[in-house]
C-alpha positions in Angstrom: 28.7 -57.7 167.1 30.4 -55.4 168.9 29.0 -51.7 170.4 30.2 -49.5 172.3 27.7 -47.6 174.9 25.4 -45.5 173.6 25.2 -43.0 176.4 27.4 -40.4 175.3 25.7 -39.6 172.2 25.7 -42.8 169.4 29.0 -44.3 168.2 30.7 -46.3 166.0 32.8 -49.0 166.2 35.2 -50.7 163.8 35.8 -54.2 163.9 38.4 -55.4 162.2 41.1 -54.4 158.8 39.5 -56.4 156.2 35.9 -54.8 157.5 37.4 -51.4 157.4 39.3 -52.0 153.8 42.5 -51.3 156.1 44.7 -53.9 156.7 45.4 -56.2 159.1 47.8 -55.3 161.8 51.0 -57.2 160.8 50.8 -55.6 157.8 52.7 -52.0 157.2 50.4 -49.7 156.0 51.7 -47.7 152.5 49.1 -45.1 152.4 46.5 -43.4 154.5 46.5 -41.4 157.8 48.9 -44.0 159.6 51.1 -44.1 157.0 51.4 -40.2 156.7 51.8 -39.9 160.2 55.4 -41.7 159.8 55.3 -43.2 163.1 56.7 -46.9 164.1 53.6 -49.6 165.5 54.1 -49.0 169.6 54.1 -45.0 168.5 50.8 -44.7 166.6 49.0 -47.1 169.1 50.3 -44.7 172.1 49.0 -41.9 170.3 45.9 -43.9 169.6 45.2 -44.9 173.5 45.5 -41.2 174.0 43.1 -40.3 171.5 40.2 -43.0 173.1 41.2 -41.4 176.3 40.2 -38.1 174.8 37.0 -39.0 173.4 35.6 -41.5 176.0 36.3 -38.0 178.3 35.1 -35.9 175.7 31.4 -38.3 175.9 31.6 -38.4 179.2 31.9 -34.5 179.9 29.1 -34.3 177.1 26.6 -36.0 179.3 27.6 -33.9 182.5 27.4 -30.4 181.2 23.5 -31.7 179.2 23.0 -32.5 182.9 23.8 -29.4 184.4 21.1 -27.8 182.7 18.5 -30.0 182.6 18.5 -31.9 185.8 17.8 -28.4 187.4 15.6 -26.9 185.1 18.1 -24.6 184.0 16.8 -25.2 180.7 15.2 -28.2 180.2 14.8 -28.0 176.4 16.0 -31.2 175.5 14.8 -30.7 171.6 16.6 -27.6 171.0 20.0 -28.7 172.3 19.7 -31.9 170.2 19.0 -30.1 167.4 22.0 -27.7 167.7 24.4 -30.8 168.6 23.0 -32.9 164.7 22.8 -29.6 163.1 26.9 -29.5 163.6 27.1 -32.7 161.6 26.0 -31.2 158.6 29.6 -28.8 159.3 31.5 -32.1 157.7 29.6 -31.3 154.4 31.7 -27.9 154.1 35.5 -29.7 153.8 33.9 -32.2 151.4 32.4 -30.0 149.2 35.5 -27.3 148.9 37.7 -30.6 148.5 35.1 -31.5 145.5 35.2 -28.4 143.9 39.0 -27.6 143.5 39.3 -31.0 142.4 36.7 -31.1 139.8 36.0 -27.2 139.4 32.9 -25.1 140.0 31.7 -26.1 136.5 31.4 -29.6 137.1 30.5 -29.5 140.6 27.3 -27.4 139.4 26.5 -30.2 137.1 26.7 -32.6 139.8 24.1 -30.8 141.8 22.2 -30.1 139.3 21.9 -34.1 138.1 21.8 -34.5 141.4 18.7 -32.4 141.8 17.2 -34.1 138.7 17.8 -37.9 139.5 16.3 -37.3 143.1 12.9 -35.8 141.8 12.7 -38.4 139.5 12.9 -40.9 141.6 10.0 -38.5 144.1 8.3 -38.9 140.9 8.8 -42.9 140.0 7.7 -44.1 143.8 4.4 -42.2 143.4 3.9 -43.7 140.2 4.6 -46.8 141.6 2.2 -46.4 144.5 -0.6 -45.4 141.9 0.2 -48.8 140.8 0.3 -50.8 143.5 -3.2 -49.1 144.8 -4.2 -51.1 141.3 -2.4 -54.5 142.7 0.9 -54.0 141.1 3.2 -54.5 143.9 6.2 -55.4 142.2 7.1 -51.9 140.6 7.4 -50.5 144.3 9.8 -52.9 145.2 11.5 -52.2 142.5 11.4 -48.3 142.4 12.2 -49.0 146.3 15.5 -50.9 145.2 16.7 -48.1 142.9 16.0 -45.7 145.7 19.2 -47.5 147.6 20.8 -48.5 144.5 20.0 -52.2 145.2 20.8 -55.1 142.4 18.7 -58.5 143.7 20.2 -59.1 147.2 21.9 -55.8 148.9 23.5 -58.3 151.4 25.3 -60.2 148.5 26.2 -57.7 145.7 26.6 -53.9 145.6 24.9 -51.1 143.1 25.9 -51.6 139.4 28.5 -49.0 138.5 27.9 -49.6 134.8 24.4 -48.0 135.0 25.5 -45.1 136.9 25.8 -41.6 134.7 29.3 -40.2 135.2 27.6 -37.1 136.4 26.3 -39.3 139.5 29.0 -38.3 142.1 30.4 -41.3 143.5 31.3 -41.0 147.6 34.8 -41.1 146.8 35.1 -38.6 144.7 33.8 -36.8 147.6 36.0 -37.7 150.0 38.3 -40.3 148.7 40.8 -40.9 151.4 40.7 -44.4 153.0 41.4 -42.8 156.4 38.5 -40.3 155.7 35.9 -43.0 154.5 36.5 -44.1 158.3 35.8 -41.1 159.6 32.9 -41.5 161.8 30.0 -38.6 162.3 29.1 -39.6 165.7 29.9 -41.9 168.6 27.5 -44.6 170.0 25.7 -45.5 166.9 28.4 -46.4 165.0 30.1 -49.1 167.6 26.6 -51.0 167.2 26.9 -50.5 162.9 30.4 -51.7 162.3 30.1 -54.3 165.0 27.3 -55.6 163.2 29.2 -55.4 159.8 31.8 -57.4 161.6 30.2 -60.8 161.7 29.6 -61.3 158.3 31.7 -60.5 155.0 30.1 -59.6 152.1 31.0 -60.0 148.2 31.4 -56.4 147.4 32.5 -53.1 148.7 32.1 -50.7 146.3 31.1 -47.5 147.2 27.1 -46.1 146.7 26.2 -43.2 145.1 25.9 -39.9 146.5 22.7 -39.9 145.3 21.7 -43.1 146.8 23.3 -41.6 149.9 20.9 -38.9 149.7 18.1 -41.0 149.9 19.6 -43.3 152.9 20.1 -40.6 154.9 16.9 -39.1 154.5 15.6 -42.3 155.2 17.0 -42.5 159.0 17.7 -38.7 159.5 14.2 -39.1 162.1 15.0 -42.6 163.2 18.6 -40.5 164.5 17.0 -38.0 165.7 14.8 -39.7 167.9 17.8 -42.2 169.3 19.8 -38.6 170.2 16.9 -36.8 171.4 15.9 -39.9 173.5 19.8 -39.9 175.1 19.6 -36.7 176.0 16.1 -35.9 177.2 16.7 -38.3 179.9 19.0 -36.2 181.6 16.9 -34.5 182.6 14.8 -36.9 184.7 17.4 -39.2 185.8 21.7 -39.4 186.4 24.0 -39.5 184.2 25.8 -42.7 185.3 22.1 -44.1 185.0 21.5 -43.0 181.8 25.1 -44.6 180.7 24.6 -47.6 182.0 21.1 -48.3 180.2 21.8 -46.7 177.0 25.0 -49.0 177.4 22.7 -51.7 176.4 22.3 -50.7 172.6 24.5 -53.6 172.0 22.1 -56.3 173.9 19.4 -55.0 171.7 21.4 -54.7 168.0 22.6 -58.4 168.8 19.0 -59.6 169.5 17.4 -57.7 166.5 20.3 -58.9 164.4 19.4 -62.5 165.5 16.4 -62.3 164.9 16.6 -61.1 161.4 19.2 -63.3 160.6 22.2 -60.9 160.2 24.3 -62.3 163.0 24.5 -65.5 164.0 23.1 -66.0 167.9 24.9 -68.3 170.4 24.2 -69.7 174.3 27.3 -67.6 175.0 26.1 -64.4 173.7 22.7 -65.1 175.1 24.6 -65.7 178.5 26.0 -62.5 178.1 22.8 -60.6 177.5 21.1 -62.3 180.5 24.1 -61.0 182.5 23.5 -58.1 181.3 19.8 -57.6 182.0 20.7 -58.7 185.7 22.9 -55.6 186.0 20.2 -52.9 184.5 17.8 -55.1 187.7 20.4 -54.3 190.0 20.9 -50.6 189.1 16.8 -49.9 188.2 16.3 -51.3 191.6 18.4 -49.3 193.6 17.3 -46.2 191.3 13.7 -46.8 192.3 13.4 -47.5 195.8 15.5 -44.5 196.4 18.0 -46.0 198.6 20.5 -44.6 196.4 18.6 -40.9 197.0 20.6 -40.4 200.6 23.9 -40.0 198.8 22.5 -38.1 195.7 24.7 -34.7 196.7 23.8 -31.7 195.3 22.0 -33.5 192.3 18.5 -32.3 192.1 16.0 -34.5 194.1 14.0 -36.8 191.5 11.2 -38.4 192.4 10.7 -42.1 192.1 8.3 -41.7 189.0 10.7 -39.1 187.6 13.4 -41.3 188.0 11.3 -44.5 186.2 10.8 -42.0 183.5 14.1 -41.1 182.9 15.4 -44.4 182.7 12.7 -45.8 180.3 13.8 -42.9 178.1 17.5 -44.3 177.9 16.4 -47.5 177.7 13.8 -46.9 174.7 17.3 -44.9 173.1 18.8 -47.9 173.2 16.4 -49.8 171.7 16.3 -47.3 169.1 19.8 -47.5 168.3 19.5 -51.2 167.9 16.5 -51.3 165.5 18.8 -48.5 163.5 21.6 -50.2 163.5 20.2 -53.4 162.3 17.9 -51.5 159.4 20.9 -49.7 158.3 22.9 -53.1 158.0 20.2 -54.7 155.8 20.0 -51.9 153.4 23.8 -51.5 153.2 25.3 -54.9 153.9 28.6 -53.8 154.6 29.5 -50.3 155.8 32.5 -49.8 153.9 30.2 -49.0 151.3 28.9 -45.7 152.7 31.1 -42.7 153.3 29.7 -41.8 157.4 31.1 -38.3 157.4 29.2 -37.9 153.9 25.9 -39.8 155.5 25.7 -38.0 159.0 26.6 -34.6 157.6 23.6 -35.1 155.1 21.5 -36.2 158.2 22.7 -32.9 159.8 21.3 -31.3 157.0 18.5 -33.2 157.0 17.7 -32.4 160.6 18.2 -28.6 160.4 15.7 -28.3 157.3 13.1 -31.2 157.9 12.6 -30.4 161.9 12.8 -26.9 163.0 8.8 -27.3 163.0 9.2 -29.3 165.7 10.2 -26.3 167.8 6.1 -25.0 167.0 4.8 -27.8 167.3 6.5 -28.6 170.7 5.6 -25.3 171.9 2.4 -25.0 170.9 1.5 -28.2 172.9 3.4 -26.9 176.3 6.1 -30.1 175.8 8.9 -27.7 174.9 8.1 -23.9 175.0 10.8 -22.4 173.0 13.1 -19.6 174.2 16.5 -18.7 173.9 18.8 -19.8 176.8 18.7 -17.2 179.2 22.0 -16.4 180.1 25.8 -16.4 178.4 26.7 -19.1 181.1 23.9 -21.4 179.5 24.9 -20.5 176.1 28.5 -21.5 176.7 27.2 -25.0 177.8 25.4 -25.3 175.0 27.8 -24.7 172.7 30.6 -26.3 174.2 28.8 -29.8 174.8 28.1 -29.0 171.2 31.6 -29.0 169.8 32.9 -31.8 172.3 30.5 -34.0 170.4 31.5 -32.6 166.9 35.5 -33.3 168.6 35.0 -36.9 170.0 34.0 -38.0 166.7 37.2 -37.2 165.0 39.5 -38.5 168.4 37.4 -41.6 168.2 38.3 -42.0 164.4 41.8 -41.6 164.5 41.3 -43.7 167.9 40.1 -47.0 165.8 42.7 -45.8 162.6 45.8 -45.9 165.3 44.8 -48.8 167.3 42.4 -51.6 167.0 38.9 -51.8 167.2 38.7 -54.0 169.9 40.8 -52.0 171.9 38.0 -48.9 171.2 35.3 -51.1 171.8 37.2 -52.4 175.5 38.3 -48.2 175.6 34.7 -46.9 175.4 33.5 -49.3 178.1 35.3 -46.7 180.4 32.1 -44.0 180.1 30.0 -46.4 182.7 32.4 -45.9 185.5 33.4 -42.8 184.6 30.3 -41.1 184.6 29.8 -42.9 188.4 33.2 -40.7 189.3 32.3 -37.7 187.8 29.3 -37.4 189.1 31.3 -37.8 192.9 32.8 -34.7 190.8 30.1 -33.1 190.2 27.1 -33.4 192.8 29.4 -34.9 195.5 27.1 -37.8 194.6 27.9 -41.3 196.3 26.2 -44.3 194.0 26.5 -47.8 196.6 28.3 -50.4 196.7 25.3 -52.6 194.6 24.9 -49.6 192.3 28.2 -50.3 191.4 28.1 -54.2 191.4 25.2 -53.6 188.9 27.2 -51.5 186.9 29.9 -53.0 187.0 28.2 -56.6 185.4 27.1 -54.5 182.9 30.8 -53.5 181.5 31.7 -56.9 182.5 28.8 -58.4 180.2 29.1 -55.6 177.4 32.7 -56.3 176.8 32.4 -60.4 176.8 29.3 -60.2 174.1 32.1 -57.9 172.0 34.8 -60.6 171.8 32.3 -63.0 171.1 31.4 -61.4 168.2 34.9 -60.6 167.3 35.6 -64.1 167.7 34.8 -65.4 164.0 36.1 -62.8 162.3 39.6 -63.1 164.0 39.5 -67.0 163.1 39.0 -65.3 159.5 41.7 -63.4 159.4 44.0 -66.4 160.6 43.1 -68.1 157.5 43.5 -65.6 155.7 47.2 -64.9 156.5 
């Protein structure tokens, strides 16, 4: 299982060709983006080092300018910046749906949507039927208007959705976007290294694509569970540091391997258990130092925090990584294997998602004094906002062509660079000096984080040796 820090925002990792439906990397690809890009192996893996370079800065400088405004108080509306940064996912819908309709035509994309449409109130209508039943003691017709929900046939981990008893009006994901380089695309950074790593230590039977309608429903399904995980990441910014908040959001992957062990989709070792303990001691050694405020005499110009404040803060990245876990491992038992789902198609419906389901959150928050809502207050603010914005909306496309160029062991080892990083940035930044254990804590942490990755890579690369 393999995951890359969820600090910067949630990612996505690849693991390896046969996982991606690329291929492996002796073989010369014929078609997709590396193909197109004509370049020999040494030149797209340069290019591709660049690119992780790009977006592990890109994440980093994401956390620092959310920092600059909250850790102050500039504008400490955690909710509102979140909101803008998923809302821009729902931008990835736009180049899908103008490649859809000059493919198919404006007649037939109107049918779509309106099946579409159809098929999804349908099924509104089914699962309230079925929970009229089940209030009677019919429990199986939930579970089974739950499995059409997801497009499930007996076991999701074993077999895919029938296509046979799909309409043709039911718009399959790669009609949407039916590239293979595209399908890799990812919508975000730290979430997906904890998915695909996951997907990594098992294969499954099938691969074919779900529905856009099931789609629909999936990401509907986790659009708050997202939410939270992002809000959760960036809230605690403004309570605690940003090399801090790295380093325990860093342990995403700690939790997705535990959850997955304990639900039975990964295997569990004395190795990887080793590495998680290691782990652990590191978030001791850097939650100790944070607390007693040693670490306070060389904060710079960052904002004073008080030891309570600081606690807070940290709990908050820690409870986001434990979020991102329990998501990642959910979304792997529904799915089974990721190559099934289109992830610019699923976190641009989730950015839909988000801008329509939550904007009562912004009453609600103000109404109870958590979040009173105003517009930032000055062009400077605005300019953060939007920037950190559409660094997050860029790293996700640097990070895809990232894993497409290179490997996805070399992203995973790549995106462990955010942890120190964010320690030199913020020297940068607040002239802020973390000591010598901050840094032995931290550093344990990469140290542990990347050995737990190539132990999970580890059966998967014996896999691909038989194979060949």
């Amino acid at each position: 299982m393999t995951t890359d820090p969820p600090g910067a925002g949630i990612g996505r990792l690849r693991s390896n060709a046969p996982l991606l439906g690329a291929q492996p990397a002796a073989a010369v690809p014929t078609s997709g983006f590396r193909a197109s890009i004509g370049l020999a192996g040494l030149g797209r893996r340069t290019i591709g080092i660049g690119m992780l370079m790009v977006t592990v800065f890109l994440w980093t400088a994401s956390n620092f300018m959310a920092s600059s405004i909250l850790s102050d108080s500039t504008y400490n509306k955690p909710f509102f910046v979140v909101y803008l940064n998923t809302s821009m996912f729902a931008l990835s819908l736009v180049p899908m749906s103008i490649k859809y309709v000059r493919a198919h035509g404006t007649r037939a994309t109107r049918i779509t949507l309106v099946k579409l449409l159809g098929d999804l109130r349908q099924d509104i209508v089914d699962w309230f039927a079925a929970r009229a039943r089940k209030s009677g003691g019919d429990a199986a017709d939930d579970d089974d208007v739950t499995n059409k929900l997801l497009g499930e046939e007996g076991d999701i981990l074993g077999a895919g959705a029938s296509s046979t008893s799909r309409p043709r009006a039911d718009l399959e994901i790669g009609d949407v976007d039916d590239s293979d380089d595209d399908d890799d695309t990812p919508a975000h950074a730290h979430m997906m290294a904890s998915f695909v790593s996951v997907a990594s230590s098992r294969h499954y039977l099938t691969h074919e694509k779900i529905s856009l309608r099931e789609t629909t429903w999936l990401s509907l399904e986790f659009c708050m569970l997202w939410f939270i995980a992002n809000y959760l990441a960036v809230a605690c910014l403004e309570h605690t540091s940003v090399a801090s908040a790295t380093i325990f959001t860093s342990l995403s992957s700690m939790f997705t391997l535990l959850f997955c062990a304990l639900y039975g989709v990964e295997a569990f070792s004395l190795r990887k258990l080793a590495g998680v303990v290691s782990s652990v001691t590191g978030i001791v050694l850097v939650s100790s130092i944070d607390l007693s405020g040693k670490n306070d005499e060389n904060r710079g110009n960052f904002p004073h925090k008080s030891a309570g404040e600081i606690a807070l803060g940290d709990a908050m990245a820690l409870l986001s990584a434990v979020v991102y876990g329990a998501y990642v491992t959910v979304m792997k038992q529904r799915v089974g294997h990721e190559d099934r789902v289109s992830m610019p198609l699923f976190f641009g419906l989730v950015g839909l998602f988000n801008v329509v389901l939550l904007w009562p959150g912004f009453i609600l928050l103000h109404m109870t004094g958590l979040e009173t809502f105003h517009l930032p207050p000055t062009a400077h603010v605005w300019t953060i906002i939007l920037v950190n914005a559409a660094s997050s909306l860029a790293s996700d496309f640097t990070w895809a062509y990232a894993m497409l160029l290179t490997t996805p062991l070399v992203v995973t080892v790549g995106m462990s660079l955010t942890i120190p990083l964010s320690l030199i940035g913020e020297m940068f930044q607040y002239s802020k000096y973390s000591s010598g254990l901050y840094w032995v804590g931290a550093g344990t942490v990469v140290l542990s984080f990347l050995f737990v990755n190539h132990e999970s890579h580890e059966p998967d690369e014996a896999l691909l040796e038989d194979d060949a």
